[in-house]
C-alpha positions as CSV (number, residue, x, y, z in Angstrom):
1,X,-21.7,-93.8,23.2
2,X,-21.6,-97.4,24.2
3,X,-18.5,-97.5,25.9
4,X,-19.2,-94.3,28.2
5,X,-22.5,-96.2,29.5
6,X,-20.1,-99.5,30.3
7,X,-17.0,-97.1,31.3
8,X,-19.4,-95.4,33.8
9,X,-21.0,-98.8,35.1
10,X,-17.7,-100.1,35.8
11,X,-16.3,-96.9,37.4
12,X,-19.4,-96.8,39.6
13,X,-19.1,-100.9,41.1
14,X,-15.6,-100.3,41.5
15,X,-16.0,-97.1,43.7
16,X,-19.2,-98.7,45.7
17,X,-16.4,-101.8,46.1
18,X,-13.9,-99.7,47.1
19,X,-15.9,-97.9,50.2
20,X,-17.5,-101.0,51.3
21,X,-14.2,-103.5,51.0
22,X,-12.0,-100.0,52.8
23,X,-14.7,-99.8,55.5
24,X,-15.0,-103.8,55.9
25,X,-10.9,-103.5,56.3
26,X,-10.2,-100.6,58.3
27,X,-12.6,-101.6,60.6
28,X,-10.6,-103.8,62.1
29,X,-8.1,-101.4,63.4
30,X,-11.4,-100.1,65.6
31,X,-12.9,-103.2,66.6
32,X,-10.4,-104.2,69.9
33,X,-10.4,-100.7,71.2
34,X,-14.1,-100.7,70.9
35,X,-14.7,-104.1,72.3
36,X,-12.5,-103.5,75.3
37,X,-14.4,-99.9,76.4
38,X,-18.1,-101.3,75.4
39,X,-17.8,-104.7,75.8
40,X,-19.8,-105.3,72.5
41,X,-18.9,-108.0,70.3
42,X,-17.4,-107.4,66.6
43,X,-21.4,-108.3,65.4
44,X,-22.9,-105.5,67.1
45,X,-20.0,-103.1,65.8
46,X,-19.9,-104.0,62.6
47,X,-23.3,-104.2,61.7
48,X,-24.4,-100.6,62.2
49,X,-21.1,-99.6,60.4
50,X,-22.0,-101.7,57.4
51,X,-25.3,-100.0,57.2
52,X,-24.3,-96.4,57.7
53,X,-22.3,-97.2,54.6
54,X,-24.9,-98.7,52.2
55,X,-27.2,-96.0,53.2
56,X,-24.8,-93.4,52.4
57,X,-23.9,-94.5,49.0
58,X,-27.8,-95.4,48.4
59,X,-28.5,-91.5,49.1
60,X,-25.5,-91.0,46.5
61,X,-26.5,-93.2,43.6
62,X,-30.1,-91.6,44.4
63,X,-29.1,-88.4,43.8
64,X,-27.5,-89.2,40.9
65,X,-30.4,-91.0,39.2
66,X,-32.4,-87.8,40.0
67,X,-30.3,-85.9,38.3
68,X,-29.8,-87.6,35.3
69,X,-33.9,-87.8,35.0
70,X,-34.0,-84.3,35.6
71,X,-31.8,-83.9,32.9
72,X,-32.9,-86.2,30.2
73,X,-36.7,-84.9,31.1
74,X,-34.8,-81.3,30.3
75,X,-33.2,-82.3,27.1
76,X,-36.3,-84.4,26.3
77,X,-38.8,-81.0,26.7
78,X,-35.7,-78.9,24.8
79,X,-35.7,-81.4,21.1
80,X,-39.5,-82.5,21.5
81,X,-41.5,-79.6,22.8
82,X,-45.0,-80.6,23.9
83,X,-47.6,-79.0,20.9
């Protein structure tokens, strides 16, 4: 039982690394074309990018939190009925 709670931790930092550190790198490929059409520097690129992201995975791990409260309240009512 242990070990799923830390397998699941890990699993979950290594994919919120993996979108965040792929977003920070592919970004790059974006940034020039960007910068010559706007004119905006990499700052004002990046920064909205960076946020989209963390918002996207915070409406993820939400979710997911929800659920499993949802579910343990279910389980909870299911062994423990209230008298």
């Amino acid at each position: 039982m242990r070990k799923t709670g830390t397998l699941i931790v890990t699993l979950s930092a290594a994919a919120l690394l993996m979108v965040t550190m792929g977003t920070r790198q592919s970004l790059g490929l974006f940034v020039s074309p960007l910068n010559t059409s706007t004119g905006l520097g990499i700052a004002t690129i990046s920064h909205p990018a960076s946020r989209i992201t963390r918002g996207q995975i915070y409406k993820a791990v939400k979710a997911r939190a929800e659920f499993l409260r949802c579910a343990a309240r279910c389980m909870r009512d299911a062994w423990w009925p209230a008298r």
